[in-house]
C-alpha positions as CSV (number, residue, x, y, z in Angstrom):
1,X,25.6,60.4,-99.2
2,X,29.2,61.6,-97.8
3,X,30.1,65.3,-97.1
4,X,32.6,65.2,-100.3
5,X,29.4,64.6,-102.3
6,X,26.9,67.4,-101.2
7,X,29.9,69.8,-101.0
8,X,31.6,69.3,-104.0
9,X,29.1,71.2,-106.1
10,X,30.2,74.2,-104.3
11,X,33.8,73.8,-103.5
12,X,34.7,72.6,-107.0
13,X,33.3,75.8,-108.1
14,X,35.7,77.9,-105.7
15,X,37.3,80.8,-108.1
16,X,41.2,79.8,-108.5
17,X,44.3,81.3,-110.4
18,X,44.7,78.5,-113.1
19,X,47.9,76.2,-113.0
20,X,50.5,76.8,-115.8
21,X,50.2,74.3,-118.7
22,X,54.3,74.0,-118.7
23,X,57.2,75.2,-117.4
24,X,57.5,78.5,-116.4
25,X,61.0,80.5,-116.6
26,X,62.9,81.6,-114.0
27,X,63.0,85.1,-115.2
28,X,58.8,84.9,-115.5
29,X,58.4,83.3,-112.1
30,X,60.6,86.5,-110.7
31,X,58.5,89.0,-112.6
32,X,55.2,87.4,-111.2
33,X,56.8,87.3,-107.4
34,X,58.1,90.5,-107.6
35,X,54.6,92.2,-109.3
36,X,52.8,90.5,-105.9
37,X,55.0,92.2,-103.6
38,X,54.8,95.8,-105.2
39,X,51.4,95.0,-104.7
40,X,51.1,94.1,-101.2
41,X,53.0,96.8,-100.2
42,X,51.1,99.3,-102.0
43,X,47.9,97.3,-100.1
44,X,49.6,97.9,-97.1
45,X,49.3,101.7,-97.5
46,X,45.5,101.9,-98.5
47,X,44.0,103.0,-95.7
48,X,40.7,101.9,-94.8
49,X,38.0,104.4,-95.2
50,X,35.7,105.5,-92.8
51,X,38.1,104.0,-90.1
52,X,38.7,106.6,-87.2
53,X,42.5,107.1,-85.9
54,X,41.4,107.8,-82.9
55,X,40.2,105.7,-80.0
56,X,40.8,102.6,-82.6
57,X,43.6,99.9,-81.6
58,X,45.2,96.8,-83.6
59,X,43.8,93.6,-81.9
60,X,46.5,91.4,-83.5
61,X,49.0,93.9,-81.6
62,X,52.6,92.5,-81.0
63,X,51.5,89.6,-83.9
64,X,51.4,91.8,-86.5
65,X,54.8,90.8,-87.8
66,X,54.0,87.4,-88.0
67,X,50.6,87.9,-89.4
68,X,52.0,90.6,-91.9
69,X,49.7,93.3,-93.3
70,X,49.3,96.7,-92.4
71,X,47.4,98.2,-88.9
72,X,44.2,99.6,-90.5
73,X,45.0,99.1,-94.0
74,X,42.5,97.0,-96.3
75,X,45.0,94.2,-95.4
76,X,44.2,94.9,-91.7
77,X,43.5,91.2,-91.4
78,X,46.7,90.0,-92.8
79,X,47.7,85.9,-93.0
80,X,45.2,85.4,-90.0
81,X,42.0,84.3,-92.1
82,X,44.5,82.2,-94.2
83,X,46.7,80.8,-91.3
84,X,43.6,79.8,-89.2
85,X,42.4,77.9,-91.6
86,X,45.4,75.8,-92.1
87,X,45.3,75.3,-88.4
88,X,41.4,73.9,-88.8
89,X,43.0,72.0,-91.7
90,X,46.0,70.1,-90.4
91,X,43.7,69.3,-86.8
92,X,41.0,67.5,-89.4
93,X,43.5,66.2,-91.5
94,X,45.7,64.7,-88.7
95,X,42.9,63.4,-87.4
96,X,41.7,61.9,-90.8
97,X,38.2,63.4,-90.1
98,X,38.4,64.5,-94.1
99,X,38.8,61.5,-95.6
100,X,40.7,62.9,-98.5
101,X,42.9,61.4,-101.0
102,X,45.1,64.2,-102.0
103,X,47.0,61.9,-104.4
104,X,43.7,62.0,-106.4
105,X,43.2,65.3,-108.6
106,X,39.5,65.2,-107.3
107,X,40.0,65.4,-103.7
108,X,42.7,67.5,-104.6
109,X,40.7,69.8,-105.8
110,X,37.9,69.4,-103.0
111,X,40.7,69.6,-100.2
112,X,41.8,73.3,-102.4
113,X,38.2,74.6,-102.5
114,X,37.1,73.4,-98.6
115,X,40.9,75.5,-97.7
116,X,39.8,78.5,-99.5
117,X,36.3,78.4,-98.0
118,X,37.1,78.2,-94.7
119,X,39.8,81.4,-95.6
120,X,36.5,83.0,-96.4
121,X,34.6,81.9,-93.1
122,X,38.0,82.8,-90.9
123,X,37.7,86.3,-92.6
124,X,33.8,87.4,-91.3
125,X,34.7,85.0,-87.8
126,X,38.0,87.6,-87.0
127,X,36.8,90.9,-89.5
128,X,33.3,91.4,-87.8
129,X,34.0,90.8,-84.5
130,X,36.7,93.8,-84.5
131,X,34.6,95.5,-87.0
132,X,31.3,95.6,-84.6
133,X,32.9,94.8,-81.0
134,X,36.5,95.4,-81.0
135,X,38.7,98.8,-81.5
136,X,37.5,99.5,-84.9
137,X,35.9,102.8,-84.8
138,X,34.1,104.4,-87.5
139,X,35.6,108.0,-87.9
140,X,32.8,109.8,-86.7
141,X,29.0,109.9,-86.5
142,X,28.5,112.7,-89.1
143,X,31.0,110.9,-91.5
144,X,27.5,107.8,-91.5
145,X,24.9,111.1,-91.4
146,X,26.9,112.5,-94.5
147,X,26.7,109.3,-96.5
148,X,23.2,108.9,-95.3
149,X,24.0,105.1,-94.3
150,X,24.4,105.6,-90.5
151,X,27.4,104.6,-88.3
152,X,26.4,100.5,-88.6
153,X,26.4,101.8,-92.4
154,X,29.8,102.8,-91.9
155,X,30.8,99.7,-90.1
156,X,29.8,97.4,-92.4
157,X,31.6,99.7,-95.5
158,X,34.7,99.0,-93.1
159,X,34.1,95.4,-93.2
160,X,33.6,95.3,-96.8
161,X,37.1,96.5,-97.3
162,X,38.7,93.9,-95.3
163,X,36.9,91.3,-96.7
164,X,38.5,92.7,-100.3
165,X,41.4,92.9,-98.8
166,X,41.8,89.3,-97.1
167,X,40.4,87.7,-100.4
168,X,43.4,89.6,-102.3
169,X,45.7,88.2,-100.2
170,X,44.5,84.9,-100.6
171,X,44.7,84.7,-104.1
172,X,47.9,86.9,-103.9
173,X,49.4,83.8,-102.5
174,X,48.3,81.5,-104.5
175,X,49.7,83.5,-107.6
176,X,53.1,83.3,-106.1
177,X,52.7,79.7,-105.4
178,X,51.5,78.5,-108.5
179,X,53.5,81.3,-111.0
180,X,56.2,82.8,-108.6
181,X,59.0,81.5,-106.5
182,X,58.4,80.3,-103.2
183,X,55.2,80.7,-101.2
184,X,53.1,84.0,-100.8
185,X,52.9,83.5,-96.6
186,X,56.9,83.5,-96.7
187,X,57.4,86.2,-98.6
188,X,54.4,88.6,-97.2
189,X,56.2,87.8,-93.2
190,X,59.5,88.6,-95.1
191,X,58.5,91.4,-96.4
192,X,56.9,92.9,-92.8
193,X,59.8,92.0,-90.7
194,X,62.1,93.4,-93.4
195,X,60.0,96.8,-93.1
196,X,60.5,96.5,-89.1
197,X,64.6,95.6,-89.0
198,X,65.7,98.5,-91.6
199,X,63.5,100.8,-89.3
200,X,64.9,99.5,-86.1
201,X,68.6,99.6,-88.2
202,X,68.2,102.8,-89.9
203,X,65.6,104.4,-88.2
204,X,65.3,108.4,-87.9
205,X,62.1,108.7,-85.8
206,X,60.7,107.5,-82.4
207,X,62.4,105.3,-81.5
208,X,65.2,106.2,-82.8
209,X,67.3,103.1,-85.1
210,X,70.4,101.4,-83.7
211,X,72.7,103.4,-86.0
212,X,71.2,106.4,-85.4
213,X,71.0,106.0,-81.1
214,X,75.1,105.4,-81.2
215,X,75.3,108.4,-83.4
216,X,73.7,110.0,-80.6
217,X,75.7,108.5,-78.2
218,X,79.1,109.1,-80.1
219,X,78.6,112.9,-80.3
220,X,77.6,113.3,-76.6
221,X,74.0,113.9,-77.3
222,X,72.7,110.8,-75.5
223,X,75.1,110.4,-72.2
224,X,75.3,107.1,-71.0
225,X,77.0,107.5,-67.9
226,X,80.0,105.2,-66.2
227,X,80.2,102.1,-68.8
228,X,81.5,100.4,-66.1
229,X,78.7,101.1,-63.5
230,X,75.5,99.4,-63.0
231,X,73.5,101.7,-64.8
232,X,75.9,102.6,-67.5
233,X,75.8,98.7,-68.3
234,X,72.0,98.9,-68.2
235,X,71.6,101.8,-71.0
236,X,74.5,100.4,-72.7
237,X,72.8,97.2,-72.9
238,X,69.1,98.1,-72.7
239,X,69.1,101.4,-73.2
240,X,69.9,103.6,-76.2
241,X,73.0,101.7,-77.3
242,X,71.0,98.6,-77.4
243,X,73.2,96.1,-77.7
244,X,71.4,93.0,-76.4
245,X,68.6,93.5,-79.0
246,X,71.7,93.5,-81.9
247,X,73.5,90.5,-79.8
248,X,70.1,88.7,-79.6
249,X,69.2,89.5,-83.4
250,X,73.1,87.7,-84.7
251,X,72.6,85.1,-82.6
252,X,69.3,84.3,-83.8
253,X,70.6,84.7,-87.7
254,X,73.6,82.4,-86.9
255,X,71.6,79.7,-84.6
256,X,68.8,79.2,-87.6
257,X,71.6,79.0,-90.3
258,X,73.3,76.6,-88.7
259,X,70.6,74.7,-87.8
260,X,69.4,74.5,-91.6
261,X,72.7,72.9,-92.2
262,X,72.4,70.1,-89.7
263,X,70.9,67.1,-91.3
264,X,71.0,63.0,-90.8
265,X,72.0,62.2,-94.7
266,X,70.2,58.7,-95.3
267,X,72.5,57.2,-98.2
268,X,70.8,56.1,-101.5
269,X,71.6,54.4,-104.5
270,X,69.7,53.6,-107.9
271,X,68.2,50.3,-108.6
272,X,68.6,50.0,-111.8
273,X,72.0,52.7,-112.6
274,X,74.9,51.0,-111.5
275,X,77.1,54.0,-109.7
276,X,74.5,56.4,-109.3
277,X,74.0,57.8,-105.8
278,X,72.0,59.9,-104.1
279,X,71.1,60.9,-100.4
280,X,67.6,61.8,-98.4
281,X,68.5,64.8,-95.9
282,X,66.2,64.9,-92.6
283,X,67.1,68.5,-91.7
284,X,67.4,69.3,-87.7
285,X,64.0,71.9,-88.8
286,X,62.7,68.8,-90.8
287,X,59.3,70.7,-90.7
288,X,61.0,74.3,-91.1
289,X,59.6,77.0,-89.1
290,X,56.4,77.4,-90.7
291,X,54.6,75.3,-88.1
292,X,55.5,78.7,-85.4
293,X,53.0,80.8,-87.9
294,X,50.0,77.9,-86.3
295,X,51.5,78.6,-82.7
296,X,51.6,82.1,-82.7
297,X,48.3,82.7,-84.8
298,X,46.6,80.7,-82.2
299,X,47.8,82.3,-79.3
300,X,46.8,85.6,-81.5
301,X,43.2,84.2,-81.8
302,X,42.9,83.5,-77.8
303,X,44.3,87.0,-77.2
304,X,41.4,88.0,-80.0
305,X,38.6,86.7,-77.9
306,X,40.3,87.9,-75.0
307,X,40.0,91.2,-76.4
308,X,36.4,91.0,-77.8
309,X,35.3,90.0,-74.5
310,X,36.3,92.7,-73.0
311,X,34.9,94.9,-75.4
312,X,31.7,93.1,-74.8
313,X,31.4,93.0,-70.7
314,X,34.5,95.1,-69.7
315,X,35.8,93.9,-66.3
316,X,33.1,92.4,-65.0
317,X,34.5,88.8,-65.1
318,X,37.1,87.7,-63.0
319,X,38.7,85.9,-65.4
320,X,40.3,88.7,-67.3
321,X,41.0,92.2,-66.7
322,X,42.4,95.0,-69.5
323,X,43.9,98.6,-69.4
324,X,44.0,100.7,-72.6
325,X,47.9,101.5,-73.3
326,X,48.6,105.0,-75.2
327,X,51.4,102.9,-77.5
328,X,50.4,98.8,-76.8
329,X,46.3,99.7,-77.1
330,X,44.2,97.3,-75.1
331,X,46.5,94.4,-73.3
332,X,45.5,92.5,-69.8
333,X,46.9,93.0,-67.0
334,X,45.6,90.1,-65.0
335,X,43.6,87.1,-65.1
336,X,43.6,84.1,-67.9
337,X,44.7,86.1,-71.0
338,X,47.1,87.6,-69.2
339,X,49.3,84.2,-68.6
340,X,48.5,83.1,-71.8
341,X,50.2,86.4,-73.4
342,X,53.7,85.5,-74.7
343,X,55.6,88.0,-73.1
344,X,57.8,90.3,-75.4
345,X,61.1,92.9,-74.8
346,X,63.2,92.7,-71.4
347,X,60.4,94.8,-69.6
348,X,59.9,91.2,-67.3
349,X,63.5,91.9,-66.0
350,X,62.5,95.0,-64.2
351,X,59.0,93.5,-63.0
352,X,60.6,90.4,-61.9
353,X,61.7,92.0,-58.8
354,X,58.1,93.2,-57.9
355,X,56.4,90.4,-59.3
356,X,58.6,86.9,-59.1
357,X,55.8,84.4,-59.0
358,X,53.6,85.8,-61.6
359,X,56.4,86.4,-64.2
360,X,57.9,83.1,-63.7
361,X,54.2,81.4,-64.1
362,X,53.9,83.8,-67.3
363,X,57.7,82.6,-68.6
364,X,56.7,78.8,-67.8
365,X,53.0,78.9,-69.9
366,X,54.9,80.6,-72.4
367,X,58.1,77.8,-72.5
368,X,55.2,75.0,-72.3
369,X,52.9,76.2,-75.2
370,X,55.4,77.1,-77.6
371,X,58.1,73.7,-77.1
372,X,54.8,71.7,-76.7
373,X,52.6,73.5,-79.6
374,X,55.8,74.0,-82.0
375,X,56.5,70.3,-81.4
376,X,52.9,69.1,-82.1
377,X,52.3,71.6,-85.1
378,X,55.5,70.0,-86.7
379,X,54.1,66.3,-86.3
380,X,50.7,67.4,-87.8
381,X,53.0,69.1,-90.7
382,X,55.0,66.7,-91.3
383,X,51.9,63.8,-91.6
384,X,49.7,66.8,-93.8
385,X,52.4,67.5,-96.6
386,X,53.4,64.4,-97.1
387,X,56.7,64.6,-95.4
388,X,56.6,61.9,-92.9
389,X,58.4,57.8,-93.2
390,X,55.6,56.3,-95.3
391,X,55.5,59.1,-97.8
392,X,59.2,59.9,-98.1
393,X,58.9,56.1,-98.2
394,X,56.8,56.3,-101.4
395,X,58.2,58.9,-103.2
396,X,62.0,57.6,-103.1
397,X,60.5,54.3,-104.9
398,X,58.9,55.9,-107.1
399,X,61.9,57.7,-107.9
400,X,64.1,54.9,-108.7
401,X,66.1,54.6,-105.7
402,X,67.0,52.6,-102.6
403,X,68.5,52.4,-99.3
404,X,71.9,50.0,-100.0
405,X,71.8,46.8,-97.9
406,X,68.2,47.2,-97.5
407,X,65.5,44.9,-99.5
408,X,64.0,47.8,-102.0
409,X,60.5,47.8,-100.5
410,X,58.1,50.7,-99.4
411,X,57.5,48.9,-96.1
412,X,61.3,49.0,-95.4
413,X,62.3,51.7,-96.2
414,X,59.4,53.0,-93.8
415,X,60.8,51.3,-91.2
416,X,64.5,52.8,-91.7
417,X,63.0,56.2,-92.2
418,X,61.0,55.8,-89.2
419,X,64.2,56.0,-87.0
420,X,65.0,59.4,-87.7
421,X,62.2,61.3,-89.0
422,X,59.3,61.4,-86.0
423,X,62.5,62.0,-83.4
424,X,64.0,64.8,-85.6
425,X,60.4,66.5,-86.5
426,X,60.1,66.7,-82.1
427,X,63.5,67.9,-81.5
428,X,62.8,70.2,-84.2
429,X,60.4,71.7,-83.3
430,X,60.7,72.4,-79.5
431,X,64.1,73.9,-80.5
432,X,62.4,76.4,-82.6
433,X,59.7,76.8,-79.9
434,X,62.5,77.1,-77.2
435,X,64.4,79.9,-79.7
436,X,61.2,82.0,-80.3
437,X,60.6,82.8,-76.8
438,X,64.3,83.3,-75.8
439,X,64.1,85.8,-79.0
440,X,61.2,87.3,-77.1
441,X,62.5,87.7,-73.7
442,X,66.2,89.6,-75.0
443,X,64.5,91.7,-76.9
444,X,65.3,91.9,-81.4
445,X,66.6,94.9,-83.1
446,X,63.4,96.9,-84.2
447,X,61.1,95.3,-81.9
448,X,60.5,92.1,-84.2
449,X,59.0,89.5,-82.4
450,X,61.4,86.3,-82.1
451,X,58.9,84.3,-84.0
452,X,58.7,86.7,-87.1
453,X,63.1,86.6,-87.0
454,X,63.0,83.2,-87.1
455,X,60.4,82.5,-89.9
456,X,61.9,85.2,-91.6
457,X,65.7,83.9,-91.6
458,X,64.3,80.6,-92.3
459,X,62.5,81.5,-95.0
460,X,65.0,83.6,-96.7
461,X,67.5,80.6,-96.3
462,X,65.0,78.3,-98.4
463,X,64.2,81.1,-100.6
464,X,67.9,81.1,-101.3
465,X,67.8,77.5,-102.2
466,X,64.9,77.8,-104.1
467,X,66.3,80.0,-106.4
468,X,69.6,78.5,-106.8
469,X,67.7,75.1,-107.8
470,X,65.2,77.7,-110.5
471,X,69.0,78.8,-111.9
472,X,70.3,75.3,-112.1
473,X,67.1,74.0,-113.6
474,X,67.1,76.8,-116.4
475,X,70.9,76.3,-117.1
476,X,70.3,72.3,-117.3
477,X,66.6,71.5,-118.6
478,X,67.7,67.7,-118.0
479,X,67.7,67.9,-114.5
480,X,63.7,69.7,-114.6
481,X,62.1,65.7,-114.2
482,X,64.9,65.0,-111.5
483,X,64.2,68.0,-109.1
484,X,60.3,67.9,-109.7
C-alpha cells in the first residue's frame, strides 16, 4: 500500500475555502482582497494575552519583514509555518520523493491537504519551541496563580493563540488566492514593508523618518557639521540626513523594474489561424523573487535553533555564543550562527577596521548562500509550478500554437525552450541573491531588509499586471479562455 493511500483518508479531509463555481468579478475579487488585509492588520494589533513585555524578544528579529506579522501579536508567527512548508515541499517535489500527479484533481487535492498539514506541523515545530524555550515570557507568575492554571498554564494559553493565529493566516491566504487578486504571501510582505517605509518616510518617533531628520537638519536643530569634511559626509550620508539608505532604496525600485522588463520573447504563431501571432516571454526573474522568501526563511529557521539553543544550554558550547541587545534582543556574537547571520545596515563599515577577516568571512557566507540558495530555490520553482521547458512545452500545444520553422511537437519545442529557460532561471536568481545582500549592506530607508524591498517591488509590479489583465478581462469576456 503507497503513502498516498493510507494518507489520503486524512488529507482529503483537510478543511479548505471552496473554489468558485465561475468567474468571479473584478470588483468582487477587490472586495475579498481588500476584506483580508483589513483583517490582517487588525490581527496584527491583537496582542497576545498573558505574553509579558518584558524580558520577552522576537526570535524571527531582522526577518520579520519578510515573514510579515506582528512581534507578539496572535500572528507572532507570521508566513514562517507556511513558508517552511513550501521549502519541505519544493525539496520532496524536486526530488520526486511525492510521486504526485498534480495534473490529476486527486493528487491535486492530496498534494493541497499534505501542504496544509505540514503548515500545521511547522506551526507547533517553530510556536512551542519559542513558546516553552525561547523569549516568550508569560507576564508574570501571579497572572498563572490568578487563573489558577499555573505559568506552563499560561504558556500553553500563549501557544494556543498562535496556533489561531497561524491557521488564520493560512486560510487567509488561500481566500485571496482562490477569491481575491494575487496571492495572500505577496500581499501580507507588502503590506509589512509598506508599514516599515511610510514610517522610515514619514516617521515622527525614534528614529526619526527621512523627512522629518532633514527637517531637523534644515532648521539647525540637527547640525551636521562641514559637508565637505570627513565626518560631515559621514552624517550626511549615514547619519541623520540618510541619504545612502534613500540612494540605496531608488536604486533598488529602478534595478527590479527594469529587470521585470528584460525578457528573451520566443516568437509564436497559431497552427491552425493563418496571421495570428503570439510570443512566450522568459523574463530576466523568470522565477520572480518569491524563491528569496525560501532563502531567507531558512536562514531565519537556522538563526531559530541558534536561538533555542542558547536558551537551552547558554554559552556552554563553543560553537555559538549570544549577548542580549536592549533594541536587537538576543543575536550572536561569535561562533557558527554568527557567520551564518546575513548581516544588515552599514554597521560592518565601522567594524571592518577592527575586525577585517571576520567581516569579510561574514560578507562571503552571506554572498555564497544567497547567489547559490536564490539560484537553487529558483530551479526547484521553476520545475514545482510547472514553469520549466517540458511544461511551457506542454501548455503552448495545448494552446494552439507553435514555434515558426520548428516541427509543432512537444519534444521540440522542449528542446528550443531548453536554451533559454534553465540559463535565465540561474542568472535570475543569483542576481536577485547578489541585489538582496547589497540592499543589506547600504542600508534601506526604514530599516527594511533588502530582501523584503525586493519581494515587495516585485510583487507590486505583478500585482500591477494582474490587475490590468482582471480589467481587460472584465471589459472583453472573449479574451477570459485566452488568458486562463
Amino acid at each position: 500500500m503507497s503513502w498516498k493511500e493510507t494518507a489520503a483518508p486524512v488529507l482529503t479531509r483537510m478543511p479548505t475555502v471552496s473554489r468558485p463555481q465561475g468567474h468571479v468579478p473584478f470588483k468582487r475579487k477587490i472586495g475579498w482582497t481588500a476584506g483580508v488585509l483589513v483583517l490582517y492588520f487588525f490581527l496584527t494589533n491583537v496582542y497576545l494575552f498573558g505574553l509579558g513585555g518584558q524580558g520577552s524578544s522576537d526570535i524571527y528579529g531582522q526577518f520579520r519583514a519578510i515573514l510579515a506579522g506582528g512581534t507578539g501579536t496572535v500572528l507572532h508567527l507570521g508566513i514562517g509555518p507556511i513558508v517552511t512548508a513550501s521549502i519541505v515541499l519544493q525539496l520532496l517535489g524536486g526530488a520526486n520523493l511525492l510521486g504526485l500527479d498534480t495534473s490529476n484533481p486527486r493528487d491535486q487535492a492530496l498534494y493541497q491537504g499534505l501542504q496544509k498539514f505540514l503548515v500545521v506541523v511547522m506551526i507547533f515545530l517553530t510556536g512551542l519551541p519559542m513558546v516553552f524555550i525561547g523569549g516568550m515570557l508569560p507576564a508574570s507568575e501571579a497572572l498563572g496563580a490568578q487563573l489558577g492554571i499555573g505559568t506552563f498554564g499560561v504558556q500553553v494559553l500563549i501557544f494556543a493563540q498562535l496556533l489561531v493565529g497561524g491557521l488564520l493566516l493560512l486560510f487567509m491566504d488561500e481566500v485571496i488566492s482562490k477569491w481575491g487578486v494575487g496571492s495572500g504571501i505577496g500581499l501580507f510582505i507588502i503590506a509589512g514593508v509598506s508599514q516599515s517605509l511610510m514610517r522610515g518616510f514619514f516617521g515622527t518617533g525614534q528614529p526619526k523618518g527621512f523627512f522629518a531628520s532633514w527637517f531637523d537638519i534644515i532648521i539647525g536643530k540637527t547640525p551636521l557639521g562641514p559637508v565637505l569634511s570627513g565626518s560631515g559626509l559621514s552624517s550626511l550620508l549615514l547619519g541623520p540626513g540618510n541619504l545612502l539608505a534613500l540612494f540605496t532604496t531608488l536604486l533598488i525600485f529602478a534595478i527590479v523594474v527594469y529587470a521585470e522588463s528584460v525578457r528573451v520573447e520566443i516568437p509564436l504563431s497559431h497552427a491552425k489561424v493563418k496571421g495570428a501571432r503570439g510570443r512566450y516571454p522568459v523574463k530576466l526573474i523568470y522565477a520572480s523573487v518569491l524563491p528569496m522568501i525560501l532563502v531567507r526563511a531558512l536562514q531565519a529557521n537556522i538563526q531559530l535553533v541558534g536561538k533555542l539553543l542558547y536558551g537551552q544550554f547558554g554559552n556552554m558550547m563553543p560553537f555559538w555564543e549570544y549577548t542580549q541587545n536592549q533594541q536587537a534582543g538576543l543575536v550572536p556574537t561569535d561562533g557558527l550562527f554568527y557567520y551564518f547571520q546575513p548581516i544588515r545596515s552599514t554597521q560592518w563599515i565601522d567594524a571592518l577596521a577592527t575586525e577585517p577577516a571576520q567581516i569579510l568571512l561574514r560578507i562571503g557566507i552571506d554572498l555564497l548562500f544567497m547567489v547559490v540558495g536564490g539560484a537553487l530555490f529558483a530551479v526547484f520553482w521553476v520545475e514545482t509550478t510547472d514553469m520549466g521547458p517540458e511544461a511551457s512545452a506542454e501548455k503552448i500545444q495545448n494552446s494552439g500554437m507553435q514555434i515558426p520553422g520548428f516541427r509543432r511537437n512537444p519534444g521540440v519545442m522542449e528542446k528550443v525552450l531548453a536554451r533559454y529557460i534553465p540559463q535565465v532561471t540561474i542568472i535570475g536568481g543569483a542576481l536577485v541573491g547578489l541585489l538582496a545582500v547589497g540592499a543589506n549592506m547600504l542600508g534601506t530607508i526604514g530599516q527594511v531588509s533588502g530582501t523584503g524591498l525586493l519581494l515587495t517591488v516585485s510583487i507590486t509590479y505583478k500585482l500591477y499586471e494582474e490587475i490590468a489583465e482582471e480589467q481587460l478581462m472584465e471589459m472583453h469576456p472573449v479574451m477570459r479562455d485566452m488568458f486562463s
